[in-house]
Structure formats: structure tokens, C-alpha cells
C-alpha positions, 0 to 999 in steps of 0.5 A: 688399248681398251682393257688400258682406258678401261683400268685408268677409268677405274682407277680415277674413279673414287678421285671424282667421287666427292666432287659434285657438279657446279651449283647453279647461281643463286636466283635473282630475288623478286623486289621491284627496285625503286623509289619508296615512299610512307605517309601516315596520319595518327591520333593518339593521346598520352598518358602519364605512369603517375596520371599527370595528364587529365586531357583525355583528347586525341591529338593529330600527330603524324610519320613520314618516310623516304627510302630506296629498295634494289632489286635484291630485297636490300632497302633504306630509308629516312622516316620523320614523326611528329606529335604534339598534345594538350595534357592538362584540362583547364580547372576552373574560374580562379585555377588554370592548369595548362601542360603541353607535350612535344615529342619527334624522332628522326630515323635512318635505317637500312633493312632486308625483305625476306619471304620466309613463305610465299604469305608471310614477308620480314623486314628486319632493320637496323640504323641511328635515331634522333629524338626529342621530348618536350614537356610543359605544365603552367599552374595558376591560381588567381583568386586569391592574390596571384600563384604561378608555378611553370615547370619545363622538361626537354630531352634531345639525344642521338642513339640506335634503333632496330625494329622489324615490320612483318605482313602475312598475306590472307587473298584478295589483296588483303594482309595483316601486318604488325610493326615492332621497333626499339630504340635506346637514345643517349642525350641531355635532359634540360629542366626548369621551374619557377614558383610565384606566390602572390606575385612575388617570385618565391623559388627557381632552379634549373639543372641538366643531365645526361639520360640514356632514353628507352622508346618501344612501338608496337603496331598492328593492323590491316592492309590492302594491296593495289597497283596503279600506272607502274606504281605498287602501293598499299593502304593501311589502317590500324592501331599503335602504341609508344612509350617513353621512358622516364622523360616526364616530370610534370608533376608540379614537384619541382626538383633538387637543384643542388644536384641537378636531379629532376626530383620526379621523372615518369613515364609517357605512353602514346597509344591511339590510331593509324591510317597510312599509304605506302608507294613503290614507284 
């Protein structure tokens, strides 16, 4: 009997030499589920590609988000910005130019956190965006008789962004984190100018066109770490930069309305600072 166990032992051996033990479960991730919550103040300042703007003040602008993070790392949130700025000096006595700039978006997105090493965390993402360009300038020149030349550039459109934020621990509760974000938008772009010339209205056109939208942002900067009553949180406190491609016109050019064509469309950027507070709860 024995010398029979033993022979079968030894015969069924190589049929269970490729087969391994059962692999333990893979191990629960260490994010805290809850809600999430973003407030940031920015003052930034715009500039043209062709140096249309000659304000060279910053404005207060400013991002908010609400998300919800589960415990395995998975997130989504909504994030609001909204910026406005004077961008044209007033130039005299008799020459008045005025120009404003609005520009909002509003992001859905969902994300993963990963921890490729204990001091380094990747949030990469991915969602829908909706954003809006405003762009206003107001010419008047009334020392000789009255000249008035006002010209209006809006942009509204729905598309896709993708973006990813990293943070890489350096002790005592400090890190360096940076933000990178891209979206390409699809919309319609509405324009309009009217030109006066000693108080009579000399021309006017208006004209609409489809746009596909390209907006970049880069962030850099330092956060700290903290925890109060439950509540995980950090500060942040850094710098940033935005471009907006090919929206602007404010160039007192007019446009060919024949075609329905802007005849000058440029580039914004915004670039200035950022001091934000983000809670886990």
C-alpha cells in the first residue's frame, strides 16, 4: 500500500507543478472617503500675443470645486473659474479707450489618485468643459467732433478636458505640487463693430463662426499639510499661467463681414498668483 501511494504521489506531481497557491486579495488603497472641497483666490493679469491690452494691473479672479473621493482612490468633482479685467488704459483728455475681458469655464471631471512612491501622489483626469470668452474695447475720441469705434468678441462651447495634479512630499508637512490641465473646446464665436465718425454712423457688421477652442494652464507651487476636528486639509500658495487660443480680437481692426470672418483673432494669456485651501471632510 504504501509503495501504491507512494508511486501515485509521484506520478501526479508534474500535473500541480505549474500551479501556484491562491494570490491574496489585493490591498484596500488608504484614501479617506468623503466629501471634497477647493477654494482658490487668483490675481492675474492678461496680456494680448499682438500687445492689444495696456493695463498692466491684476485683477482678482477666482476657482472653486466640489467633489467626492471613495475609498479606493476613485474621485469626481465640479470646479467653477471666473476672471474678469480692465484691458485698455484710459489715454487722455479727448481719447478714451476702454476694453474689458471676461472669461469662465465650468469642469466636470473624474480622476484616480495614485501613489507611485510613498513622497510622490498623481491625480490624473479626465471630464467635459464648458467655457466662455468675453472681449470688449470702446474707442472715443471727442476733441474734435465725436469718433466712436466699439468692437465685441464672444465665445461659448462645450468640449473635453484632461489635466493631471502631482504633489511630492519634502517632511514636515510641506510638498511642492504642480498642476497641468488641457482642453480643446467646440463652440460659436459672435462678433460685432460699429464705427462712428463725427456722430454719424459711418459702418457696422456683425458675423458668427464656428471655433474649435485650445486652453492650457500650468500651476506651480507650495503646499502645507494640516488636520483639524476630522477634517484633512492643506493650504496652498503658488503661481499659474492660462492661454486662450485665438479668441481675442480687440484689435480696432474691424473684420470682413462678407464672409463672416474676424479679420484679427489673437491670442489671451493669464499668468499672475494663486492662494488656495482644499478640505477632505
Amino acid at each position: 500500500m504504501k509503495n501504491t501511494s507512494l508511486t501515485l504521489l509521484l506520478l501526479t506531481a508534474p500535473l500541480f507543478a505549474g500551479v501556484s497557491a491562491p494570490m491574496a486579495p489585493a490591498p484596500q488603497s488608504d484614501c479617506e472617503q468623503g466629501w471634497t472641497l477647493s477654494l482658490e483666490a487668483m490675481a492675474l493679469r492678461a496680456y494680448q500675443s499682438e500687445g492689444g491690452y495696456n493695463e498692466d494691473n491684476y485683477d482678482f479672479g477666482g476657482r472653486a470645486s466640489l467633489g467626492y473621493q471613495f475609498n479606493d482612490c476613485l474621485f469626481t468633482k465640479m470646479t467653477y473659474f471666473g476672471y474678469s479685467s480692465d484691458t485698455l488704459d484710459d489715454r487722455g483728455e479727448f481719447f478714451r479707450d476702454q476694453g474689458d475681458l471676461s472669461v469662465s469655464y465650468l469642469d466636470w471631471v473624474v480622476g484616480q489618485h495614485f501613489k507611485p512612491s510613498e513622497k510622490l501622489t498623481l491625480s490624473p483626469y479626465v471630464g467635459l468643459r464648458w467655457a466662455t470668452f468675453e472681449e470688449g474695447v470702446d474707442f472715443i475720441n471727442d476733441g474734435d467732433g465725436f469718433n466712436r469705434y466699439t468692437e465685441n468678441h464672444d465665445f461659448s462651447g462645450l468640449g473635453v478636458v484632461v489635466g493631471i495634479d502631482a504633489t511630492r512630499s519634502l517632511g514636515n508637512n510641506f510638498s511642492i505640487y504642480g498642476t497641468a490641465k488641457q482642453s480643446v473646446v467646440f463652440g460659436s464665436s459672435d462678433n460685432s463693430f460699429r464705427d462712428v465718425v463725427d456722430g454719424d454712423l459711418n459702418d457696422s457688421g456683425s458675423a458668427s463662426d464656428d471655433r474649435v477652442v485650445f486652453i492650457s494652464e500650468l500651476g506651480l507651487g507650495v503646499q502645507y499639510d494640516f488636520a483639524f476636528s476630522n477634517v484633512a486639509a492643506n493650504i496652498r500658495l503658488g503661481v499659474e499661467g492660462q492661454y486662450w487660443a485665438g479668441l481675442s480680437g480687440a484689435s480696432g481692426d474691424g473684420f470682413d463681414n462678407t464672409d463672416g470672418q474676424v479679420g484679427d483673432s489673437e491670442n489671451v494669456g493669464l499668468a499672475g498668483f494663486v492662494l488656495g485651501a482644499n478640505f477632505r471632510f
